[in-house]
C-alpha angles and dihedrals in degrees: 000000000000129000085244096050088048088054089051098048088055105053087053094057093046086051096053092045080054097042086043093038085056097041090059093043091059094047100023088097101244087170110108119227122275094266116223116238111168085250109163094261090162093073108038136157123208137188134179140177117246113319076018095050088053090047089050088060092045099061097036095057087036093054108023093145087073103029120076102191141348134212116204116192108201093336132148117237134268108295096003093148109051082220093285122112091223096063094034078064104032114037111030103036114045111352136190133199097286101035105053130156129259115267125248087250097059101035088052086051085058096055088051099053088054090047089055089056107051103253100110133034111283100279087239082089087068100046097096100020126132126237130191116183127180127203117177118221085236098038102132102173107060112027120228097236078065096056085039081057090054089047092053093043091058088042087061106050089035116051098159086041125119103230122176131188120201108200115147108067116111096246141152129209102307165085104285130210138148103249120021134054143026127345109279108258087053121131090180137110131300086041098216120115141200100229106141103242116093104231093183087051096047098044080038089063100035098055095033103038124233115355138191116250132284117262135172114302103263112181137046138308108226122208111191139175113263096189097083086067099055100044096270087299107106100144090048087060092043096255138146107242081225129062126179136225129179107213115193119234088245091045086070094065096017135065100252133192117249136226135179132208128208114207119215129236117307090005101100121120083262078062109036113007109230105329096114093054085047121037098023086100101236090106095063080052105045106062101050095047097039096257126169108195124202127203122188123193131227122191139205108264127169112165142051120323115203100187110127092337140001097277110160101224116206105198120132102143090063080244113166104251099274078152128045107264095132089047147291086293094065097116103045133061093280083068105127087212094051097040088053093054088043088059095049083057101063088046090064088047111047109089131276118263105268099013119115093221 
């Protein structure tokens, strides 16, 4: 063999230890565990942006008997898509005149039927909730009448409920806040605009009551494994193996509130790396208020999915299930999605190791 071919050889190899090296990196599970910290993970409140917005009312219709309010920013209402994509289109993002939504009526009638059934919390937990939805005026994705259906789908099932709709900021699709993203009228990733009006403070404020004011994020950005909490599974799931939480320096000694924040499509950290966790505006918020956020992670998935069951999953935005695509059972509490970010919850709440809680 000659010394060129050696040489050869020997890059090769080198390329396939890289290639290998980096292959284990990525999978090897860097991501440290959720960590427990005795947060009040029994009386939560939860908000999302599009896809987020959707999962947020989700779970916070599924389990109302441990979430205290929800904000929804440019998001369809409960059950909007009768679990089919078309609708989910069609129907509960931009209409027309033969493809409207379902009512509020109907769509409440829905949830009680579920309730009735066992498959969601007893409708009594939403009956004083409060509720803070957002629609932009250039908003072109998801139509306001279909954020005016969510509102009168909460007004509905929550009639001592304090429900608010936010409709007259200049916004594109997309998560708003006064200081970080894309001009206003954007409709572009990463889906954050400046627009000048701080959407995590106000449906902050509005679900939690006075707060102090905001400050500079002072604590740690947690990025934990999520595949514990979907038994070891995530992708099937369409879930990121990552998830993120920001845990305020005083949440590590404290008992601490919890909220959780639902990302929209195509903004989760395989996006947009961590822009979302960052820029979205709950961590100014957190610290000084004793705020524990967490942030799940969906992922991108097209393909079959063989955990518990054959099911085809079309998902290639990295959008949470509005839909159906993890099954029939994607709104209640059987809902893989949900029951992995239940479960994150009791993590957060269980007590810290060494502590008497």
């Amino acid at each position: 063999m000659s010394v060129r071919q050696r040489r050869i050889r020997l890059n090769v190899r080198l390329c396939l230890a890289v290639l290998v090296l980096s292959a284990l990196t990525r999978g090897g599970g860097a991501a440290e565990r959720l960590p427990a910290l005795g947060a009040e993970a029994q009386a939560v409140t939860v908000s999302g942006f599009s896809s987020g917005g959707a999962m947020a009312v989700q779970f916070h219709v599924a389990y109302s008997g441990i979430v205290r309010g929800a904000g929804a920013i440019a998001a369809p209402p409960y059950g909007c898509a009768m679990g089919n994509l078309w609708n989910a289109l069609a129907n509960c993002m931009m209409p027309s005149a033969r493809a409207t939504p379902p009512s509020g009526e109907i769509l409440s009638g829905i949830a009680l039927a579920l309730a009735r059934a066992g498959a969601i919390d007893p409708p009594g937990g939403l009956d004083r909730a409060r509720v803070w939805l957002f629609s932009g005026t250039h908003d072109r994705t998801v139509a306001p009448e279909v954020v005016r259906t969510l509102r009168d789908f909460y007004r509905r099932l929550s009639p001592g409920g304090d429900v608010v709709l936010v409709a007259d900021v200049p916004a594109g699709h997309a998560m708003v806040t006064d200081r970080s993203g894309n001009a206003c009228e954007s409709s572009d990733p990463p889906y954050i605009n400046n627009c000048g009006y701080d959407a995590a403070g106000a449906l902050l404020g509005h679900l939690l009551g006075r707060l102090n004011p905001p400050a500079e994020p002072r604590g740690r950005l947690v990025e934990f494994d999520q595949r514990e909490f979907a038994d070891g599974a995530a992708r099937a799931l369409s879930l990121a193996d990552s998830g993120y939480a920001w845990v305020p320096a005083e949440c590590e000694r404290e008992r601490c509130r919890v909220h959780v924040a639902f990302h929209g499509c195509r903004q989760g950290a395989e996006s947009v790396g961590e822009r979302f966790v960052l820029e979205s505006g709950y961590n100014r918020w957190a610290g000084s208020n004793r705020i524990v956020v967490l942030y799940p992670q969906a992922s991108a998935r097209w393909g079959l999915s063989w955990g518990g069951g054959s099911t085809f999953i079309v998902n290639p935005r990295g959008c949470w299930d509005w839909w159906g695509y993890t099954g029939a059972e994607y709104h209640t509490r059987k809902a893989p999605q949900m029951r992995a970010v239940r479960a994150m919850l009791e993590r957060l709440g269980a007590a810290r190791q060494g502590s008497s809680e």
